[in-house]
N, C-alpha and C positions, 0 to 999 in steps of 0.2 A: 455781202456775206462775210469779207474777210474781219471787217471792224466790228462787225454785232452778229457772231455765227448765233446765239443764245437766242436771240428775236428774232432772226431772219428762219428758224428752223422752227420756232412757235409759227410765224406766219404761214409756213409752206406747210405744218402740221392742217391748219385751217383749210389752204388753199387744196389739199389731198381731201380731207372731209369732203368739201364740195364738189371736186373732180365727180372723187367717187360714187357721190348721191346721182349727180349728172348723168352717171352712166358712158360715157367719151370714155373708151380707153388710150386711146393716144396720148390724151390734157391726163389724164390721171399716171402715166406713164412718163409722159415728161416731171410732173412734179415728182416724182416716185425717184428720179433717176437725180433729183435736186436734196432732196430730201438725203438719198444716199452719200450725196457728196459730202452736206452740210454734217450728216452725223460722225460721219469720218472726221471732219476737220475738229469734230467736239470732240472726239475719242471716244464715241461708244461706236464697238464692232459691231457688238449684234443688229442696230436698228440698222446701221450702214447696209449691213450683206442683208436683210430683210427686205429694205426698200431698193436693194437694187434686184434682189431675185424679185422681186413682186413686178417692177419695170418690165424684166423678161417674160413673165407670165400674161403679162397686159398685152401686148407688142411682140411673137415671138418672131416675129421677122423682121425687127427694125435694128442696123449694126449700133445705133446711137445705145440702146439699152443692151447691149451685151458689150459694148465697147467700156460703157458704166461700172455693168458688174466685172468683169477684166481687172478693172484700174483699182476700183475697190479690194477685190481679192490680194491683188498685187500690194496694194500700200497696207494693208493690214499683215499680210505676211511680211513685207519689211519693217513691222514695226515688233512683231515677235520676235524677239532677241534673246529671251528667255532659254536655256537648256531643257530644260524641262518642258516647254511647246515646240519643239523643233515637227512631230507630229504636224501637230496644227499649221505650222508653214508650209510644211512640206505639202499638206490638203488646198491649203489657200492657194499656193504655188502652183496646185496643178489645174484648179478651179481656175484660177487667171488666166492658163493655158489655153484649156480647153474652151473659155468665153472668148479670148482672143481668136480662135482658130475658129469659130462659131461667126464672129464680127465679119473674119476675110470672106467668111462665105458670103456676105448679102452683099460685098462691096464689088459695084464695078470699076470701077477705077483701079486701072493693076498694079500701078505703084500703090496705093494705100493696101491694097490687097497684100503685097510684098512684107509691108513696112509692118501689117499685121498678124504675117505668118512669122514673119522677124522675130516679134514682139511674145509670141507665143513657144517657140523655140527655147527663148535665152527663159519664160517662166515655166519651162518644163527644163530647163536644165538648171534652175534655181532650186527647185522640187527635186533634183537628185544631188545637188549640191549639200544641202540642207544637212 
């Protein structure tokens, strides 16, 4: 994806049509969570935070798609640098939060549990930084 993000997010476009026809929410949820990556790396926000809320709506107990939309919320709100959207960081900021702190919940493992309540902390305290 890094050398042809352009093609590789036409194909997983595809690869979600079919998911989705399938009926698998799992297979449609993983692309869903691909998709969001790849829209992020393009710089469209919107399709990015769509295809990773849609992930969570597919999957709501899997950490892999909230750990997605987390990361997502996160790099979009570091990329508002803007004065005038400090708002919209500050929402993204808390949405990363609240997805990270969502993540520590399905996780057994205590260290990742830790490292995700960590991770949730420092984007609620980015959200009052803002």
């Amino acid at each position: 994806m890094k050398s042809d993000a352009k093609g590789a997010v036409a194909k997983l476009e595809k690869a979600y049509a079919i998911a989705e026809e399938a009926g698998v929410a799992d297979d449609t949820a993983v692309v869903a969570e691909e998709l969001a990556r790849g829209w992020a790396r393009r710089k469209s926000p919107a399709r990015a935070l769509h295809y990773a809320v849609r992930a969570t709506k597919l999957v709501p107990e899997e950490k892999s798609a909230w750990s997605t939309l987390a990361k997502t919320c996160e790099l979009l709100a570091s990329r508002t640098t803007s004065a005038t959207k400090r708002r919209r960081a500050q929402a993204l900021y808390r949405g990363a939060g609240s997805a990270f702190k969502r993540a520590a919940s399905f996780s057994k493992d205590p260290e990742d549990k830790r490292w995700l309540l960590e991770l949730a902390g420092d984007a609620n305290r980015q959200a009052k930084a803002e």
